[in-house]
PDB file of N, CA, C and O in Angstrom:
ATOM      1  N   UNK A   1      93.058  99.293 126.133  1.00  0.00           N
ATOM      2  CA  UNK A   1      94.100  98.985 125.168  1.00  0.00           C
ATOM      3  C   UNK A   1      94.330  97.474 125.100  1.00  0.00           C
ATOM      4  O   UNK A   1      94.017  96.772 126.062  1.00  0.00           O
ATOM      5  N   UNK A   2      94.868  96.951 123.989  1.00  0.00           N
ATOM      6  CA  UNK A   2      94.694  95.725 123.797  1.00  0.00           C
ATOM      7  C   UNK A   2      96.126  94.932 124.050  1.00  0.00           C
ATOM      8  O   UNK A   2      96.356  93.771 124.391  1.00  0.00           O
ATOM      9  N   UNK A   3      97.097  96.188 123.701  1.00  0.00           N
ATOM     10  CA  UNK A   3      98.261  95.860 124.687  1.00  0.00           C
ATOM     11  C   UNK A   3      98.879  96.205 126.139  1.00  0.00           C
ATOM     12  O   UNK A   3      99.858  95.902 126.822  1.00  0.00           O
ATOM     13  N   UNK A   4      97.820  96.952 126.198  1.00  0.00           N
ATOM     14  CA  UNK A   4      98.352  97.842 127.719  1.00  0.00           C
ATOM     15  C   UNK A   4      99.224  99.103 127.581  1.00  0.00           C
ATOM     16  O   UNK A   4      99.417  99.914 128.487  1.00  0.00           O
ATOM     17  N   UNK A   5      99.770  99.173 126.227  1.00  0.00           N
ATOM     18  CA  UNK A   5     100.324 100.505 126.303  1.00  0.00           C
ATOM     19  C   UNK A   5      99.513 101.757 126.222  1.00  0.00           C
ATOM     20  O   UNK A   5      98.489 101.736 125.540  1.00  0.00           O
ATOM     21  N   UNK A   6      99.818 102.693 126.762  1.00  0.00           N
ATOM     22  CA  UNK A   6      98.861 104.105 126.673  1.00  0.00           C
ATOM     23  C   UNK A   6      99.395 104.539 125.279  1.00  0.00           C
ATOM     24  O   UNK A   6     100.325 104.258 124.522  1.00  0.00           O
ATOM     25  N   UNK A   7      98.530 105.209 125.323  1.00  0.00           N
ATOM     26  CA  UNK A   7      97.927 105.829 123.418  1.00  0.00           C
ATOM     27  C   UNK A   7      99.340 106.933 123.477  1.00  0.00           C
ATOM     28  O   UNK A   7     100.180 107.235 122.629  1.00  0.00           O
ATOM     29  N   UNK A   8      99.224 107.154 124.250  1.00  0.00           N
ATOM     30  CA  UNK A   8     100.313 108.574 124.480  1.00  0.00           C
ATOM     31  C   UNK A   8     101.812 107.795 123.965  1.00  0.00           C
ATOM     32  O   UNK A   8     102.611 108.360 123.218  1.00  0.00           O
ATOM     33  N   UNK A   9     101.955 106.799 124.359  1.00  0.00           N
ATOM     34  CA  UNK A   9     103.522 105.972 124.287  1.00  0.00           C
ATOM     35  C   UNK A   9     103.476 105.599 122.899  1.00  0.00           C
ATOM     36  O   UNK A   9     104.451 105.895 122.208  1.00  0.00           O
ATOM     37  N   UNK A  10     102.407 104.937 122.325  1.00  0.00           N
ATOM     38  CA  UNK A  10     102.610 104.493 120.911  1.00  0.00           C
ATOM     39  C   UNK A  10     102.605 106.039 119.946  1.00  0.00           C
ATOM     40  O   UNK A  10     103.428 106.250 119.055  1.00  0.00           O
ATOM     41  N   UNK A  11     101.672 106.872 120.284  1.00  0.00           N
ATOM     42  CA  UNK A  11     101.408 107.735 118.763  1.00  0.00           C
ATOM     43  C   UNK A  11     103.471 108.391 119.006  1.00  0.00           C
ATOM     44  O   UNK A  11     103.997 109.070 118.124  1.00  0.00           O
ATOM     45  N   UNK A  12     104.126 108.044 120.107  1.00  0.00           N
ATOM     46  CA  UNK A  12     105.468 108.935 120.518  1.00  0.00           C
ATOM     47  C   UNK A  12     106.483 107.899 119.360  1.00  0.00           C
ATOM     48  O   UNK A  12     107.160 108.188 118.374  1.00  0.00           O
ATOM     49  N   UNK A  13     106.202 106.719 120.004  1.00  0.00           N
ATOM     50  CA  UNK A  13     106.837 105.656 119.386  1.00  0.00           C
ATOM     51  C   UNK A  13     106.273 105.766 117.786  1.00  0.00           C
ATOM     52  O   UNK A  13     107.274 105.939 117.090  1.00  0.00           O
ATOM     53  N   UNK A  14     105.604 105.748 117.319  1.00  0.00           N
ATOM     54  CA  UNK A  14     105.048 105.824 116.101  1.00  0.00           C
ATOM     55  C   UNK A  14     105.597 107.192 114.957  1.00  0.00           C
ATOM     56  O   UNK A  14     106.158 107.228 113.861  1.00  0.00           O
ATOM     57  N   UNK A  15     105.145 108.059 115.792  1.00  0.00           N
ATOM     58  CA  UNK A  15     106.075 109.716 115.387  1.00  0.00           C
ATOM     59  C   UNK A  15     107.832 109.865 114.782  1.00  0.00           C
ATOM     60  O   UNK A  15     108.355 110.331 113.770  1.00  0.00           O
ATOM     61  N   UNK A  16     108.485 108.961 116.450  1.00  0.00           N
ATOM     62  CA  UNK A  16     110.144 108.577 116.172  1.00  0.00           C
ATOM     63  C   UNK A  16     110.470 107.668 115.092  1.00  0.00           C
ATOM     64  O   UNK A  16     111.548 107.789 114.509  1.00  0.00           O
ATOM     65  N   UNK A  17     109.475 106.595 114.710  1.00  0.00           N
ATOM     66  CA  UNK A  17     109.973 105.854 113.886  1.00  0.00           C
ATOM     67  C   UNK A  17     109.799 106.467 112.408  1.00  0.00           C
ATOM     68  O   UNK A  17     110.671 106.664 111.562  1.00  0.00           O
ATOM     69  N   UNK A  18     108.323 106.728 112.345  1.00  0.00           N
ATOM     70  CA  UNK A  18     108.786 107.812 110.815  1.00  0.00           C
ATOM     71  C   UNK A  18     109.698 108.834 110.473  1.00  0.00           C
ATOM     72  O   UNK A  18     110.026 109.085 109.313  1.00  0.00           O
ATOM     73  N   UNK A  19     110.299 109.696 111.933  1.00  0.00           N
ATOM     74  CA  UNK A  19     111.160 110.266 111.457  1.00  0.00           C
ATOM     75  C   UNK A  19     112.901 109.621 111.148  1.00  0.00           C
ATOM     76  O   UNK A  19     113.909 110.169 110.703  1.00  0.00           O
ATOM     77  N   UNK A  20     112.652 108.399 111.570  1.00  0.00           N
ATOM     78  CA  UNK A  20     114.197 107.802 111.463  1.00  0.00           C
ATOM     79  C   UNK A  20     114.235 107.158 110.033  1.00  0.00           C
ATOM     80  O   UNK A  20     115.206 106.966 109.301  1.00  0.00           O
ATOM     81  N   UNK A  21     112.815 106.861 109.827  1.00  0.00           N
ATOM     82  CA  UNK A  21     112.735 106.217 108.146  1.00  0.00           C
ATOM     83  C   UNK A  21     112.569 107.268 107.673  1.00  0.00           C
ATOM     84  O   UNK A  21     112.290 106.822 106.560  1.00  0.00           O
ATOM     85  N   UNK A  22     112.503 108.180 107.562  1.00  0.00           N
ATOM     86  CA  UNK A  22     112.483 109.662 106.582  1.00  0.00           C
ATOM     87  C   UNK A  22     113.586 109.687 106.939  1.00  0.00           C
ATOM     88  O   UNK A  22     114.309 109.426 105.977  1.00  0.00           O
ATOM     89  N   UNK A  23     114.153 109.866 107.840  1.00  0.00           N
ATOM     90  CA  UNK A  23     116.149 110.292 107.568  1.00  0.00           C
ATOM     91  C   UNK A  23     116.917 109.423 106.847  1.00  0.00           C
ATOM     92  O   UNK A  23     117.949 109.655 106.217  1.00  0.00           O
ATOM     93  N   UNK A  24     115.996 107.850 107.077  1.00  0.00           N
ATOM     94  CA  UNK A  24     116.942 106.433 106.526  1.00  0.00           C
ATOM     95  C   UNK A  24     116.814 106.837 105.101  1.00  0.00           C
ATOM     96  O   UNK A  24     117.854 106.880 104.443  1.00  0.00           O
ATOM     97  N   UNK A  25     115.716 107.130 104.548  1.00  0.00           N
ATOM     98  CA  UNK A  25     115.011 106.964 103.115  1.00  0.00           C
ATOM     99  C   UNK A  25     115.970 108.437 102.667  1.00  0.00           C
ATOM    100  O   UNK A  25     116.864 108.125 101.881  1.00  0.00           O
ATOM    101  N   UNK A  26     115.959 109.679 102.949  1.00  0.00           N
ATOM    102  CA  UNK A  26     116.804 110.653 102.698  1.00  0.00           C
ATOM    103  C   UNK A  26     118.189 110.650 102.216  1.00  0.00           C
ATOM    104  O   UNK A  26     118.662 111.288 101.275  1.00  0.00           O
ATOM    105  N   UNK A  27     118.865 109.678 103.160  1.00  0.00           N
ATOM    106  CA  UNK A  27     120.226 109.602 102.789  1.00  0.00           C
ATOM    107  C   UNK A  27     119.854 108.558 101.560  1.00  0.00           C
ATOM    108  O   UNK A  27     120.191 109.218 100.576  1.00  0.00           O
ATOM    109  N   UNK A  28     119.385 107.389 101.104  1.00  0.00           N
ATOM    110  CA  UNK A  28     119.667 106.752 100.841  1.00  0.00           C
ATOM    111  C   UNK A  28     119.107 106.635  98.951  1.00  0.00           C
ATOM    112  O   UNK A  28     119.494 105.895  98.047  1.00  0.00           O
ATOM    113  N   UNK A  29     117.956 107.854  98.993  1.00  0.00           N
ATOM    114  CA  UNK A  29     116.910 108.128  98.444  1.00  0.00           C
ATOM    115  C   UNK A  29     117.792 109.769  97.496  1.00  0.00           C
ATOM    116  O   UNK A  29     117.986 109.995  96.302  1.00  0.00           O
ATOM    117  N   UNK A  30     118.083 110.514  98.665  1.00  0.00           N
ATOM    118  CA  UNK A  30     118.346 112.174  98.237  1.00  0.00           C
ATOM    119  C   UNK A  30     117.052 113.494  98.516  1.00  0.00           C
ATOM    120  O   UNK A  30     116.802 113.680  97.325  1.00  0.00           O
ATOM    121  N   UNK A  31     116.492 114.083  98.960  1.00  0.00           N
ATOM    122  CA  UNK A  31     115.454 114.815  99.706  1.00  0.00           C
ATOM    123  C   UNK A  31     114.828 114.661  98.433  1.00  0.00           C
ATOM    124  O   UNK A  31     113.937 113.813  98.388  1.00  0.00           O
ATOM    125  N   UNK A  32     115.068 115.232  97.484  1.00  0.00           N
ATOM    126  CA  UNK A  32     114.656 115.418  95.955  1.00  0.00           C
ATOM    127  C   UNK A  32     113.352 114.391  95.674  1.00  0.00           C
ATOM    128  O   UNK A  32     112.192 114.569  95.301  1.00  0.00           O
ATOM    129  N   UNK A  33     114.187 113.184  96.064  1.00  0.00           N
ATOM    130  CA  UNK A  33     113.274 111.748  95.294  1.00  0.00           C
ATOM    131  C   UNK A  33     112.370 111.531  96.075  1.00  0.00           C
ATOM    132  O   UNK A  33     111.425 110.942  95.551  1.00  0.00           O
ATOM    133  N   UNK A  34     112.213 111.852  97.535  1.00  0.00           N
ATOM    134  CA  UNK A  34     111.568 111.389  98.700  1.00  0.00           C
ATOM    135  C   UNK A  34     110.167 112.348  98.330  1.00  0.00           C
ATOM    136  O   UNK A  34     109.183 111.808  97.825  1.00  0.00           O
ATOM    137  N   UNK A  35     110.189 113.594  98.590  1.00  0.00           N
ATOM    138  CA  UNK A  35     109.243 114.435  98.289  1.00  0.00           C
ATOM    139  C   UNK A  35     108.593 114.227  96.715  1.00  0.00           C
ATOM    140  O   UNK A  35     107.372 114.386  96.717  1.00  0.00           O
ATOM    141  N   UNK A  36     109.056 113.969  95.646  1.00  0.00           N
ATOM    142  CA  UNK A  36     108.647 113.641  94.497  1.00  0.00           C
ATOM    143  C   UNK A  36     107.648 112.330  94.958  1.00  0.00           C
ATOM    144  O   UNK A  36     106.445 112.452  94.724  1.00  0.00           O
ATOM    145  N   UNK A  37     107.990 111.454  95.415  1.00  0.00           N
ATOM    146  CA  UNK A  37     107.203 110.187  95.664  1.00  0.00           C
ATOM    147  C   UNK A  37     105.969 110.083  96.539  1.00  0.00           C
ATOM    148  O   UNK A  37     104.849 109.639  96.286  1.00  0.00           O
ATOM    149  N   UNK A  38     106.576 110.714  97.844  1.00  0.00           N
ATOM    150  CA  UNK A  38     105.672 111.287  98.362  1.00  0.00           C
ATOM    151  C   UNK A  38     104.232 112.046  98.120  1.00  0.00           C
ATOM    152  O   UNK A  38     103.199 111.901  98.775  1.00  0.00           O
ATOM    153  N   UNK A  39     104.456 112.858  97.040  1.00  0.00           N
ATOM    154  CA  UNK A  39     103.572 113.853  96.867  1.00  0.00           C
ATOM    155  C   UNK A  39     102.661 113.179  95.372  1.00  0.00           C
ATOM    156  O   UNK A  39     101.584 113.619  94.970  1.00  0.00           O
ATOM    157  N   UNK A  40     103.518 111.925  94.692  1.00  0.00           N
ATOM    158  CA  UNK A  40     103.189 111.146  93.566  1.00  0.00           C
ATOM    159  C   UNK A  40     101.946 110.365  94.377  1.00  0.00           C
ATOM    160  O   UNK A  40     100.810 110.305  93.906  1.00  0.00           O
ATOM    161  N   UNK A  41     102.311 109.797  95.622  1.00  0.00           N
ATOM    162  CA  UNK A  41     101.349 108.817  96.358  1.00  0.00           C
ATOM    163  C   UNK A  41     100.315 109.192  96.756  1.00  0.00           C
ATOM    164  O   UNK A  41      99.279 108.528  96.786  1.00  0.00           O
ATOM    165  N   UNK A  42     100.518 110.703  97.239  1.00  0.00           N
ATOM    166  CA  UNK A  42      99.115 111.042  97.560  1.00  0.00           C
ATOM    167  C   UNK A  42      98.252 111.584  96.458  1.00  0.00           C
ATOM    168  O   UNK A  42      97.071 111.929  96.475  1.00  0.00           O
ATOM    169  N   UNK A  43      99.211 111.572  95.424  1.00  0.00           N
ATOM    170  CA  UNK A  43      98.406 112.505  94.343  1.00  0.00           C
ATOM    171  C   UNK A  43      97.999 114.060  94.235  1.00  0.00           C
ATOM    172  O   UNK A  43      97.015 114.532  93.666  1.00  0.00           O
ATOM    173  N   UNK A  44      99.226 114.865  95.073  1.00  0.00           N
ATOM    174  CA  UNK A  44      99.511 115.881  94.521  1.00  0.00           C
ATOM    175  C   UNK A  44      99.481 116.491  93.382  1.00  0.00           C
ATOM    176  O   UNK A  44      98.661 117.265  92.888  1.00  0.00           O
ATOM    177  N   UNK A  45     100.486 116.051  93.009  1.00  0.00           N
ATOM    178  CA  UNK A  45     100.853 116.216  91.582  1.00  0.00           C
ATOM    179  C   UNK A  45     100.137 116.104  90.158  1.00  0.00           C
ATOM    180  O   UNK A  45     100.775 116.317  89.127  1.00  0.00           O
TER     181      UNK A  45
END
């Protein structure tokens, strides 16, 4: 590793932070708009 952290600590750290920006983006967004965009980006839709 190039920082010394184990793979195990970042993908944990990595996991928590998308779910706190999906809760940030939720309130701030409405579930509605989040999933619409979401699914616009990957090209779902």
């Amino acid at each position: 590793m190039l920082t010394g952290v184990p793979l195990g600590t970042v993908k944990t750290r990595m996991f928590t932070a998308i779910q706190r920006l999906r809760a940030l983006l939720t309130d701030q967004l409405g579930p509605d708009t989040l999933i619409t965009e979401t699914g616009t980006a990957r090209g779902d839709q």
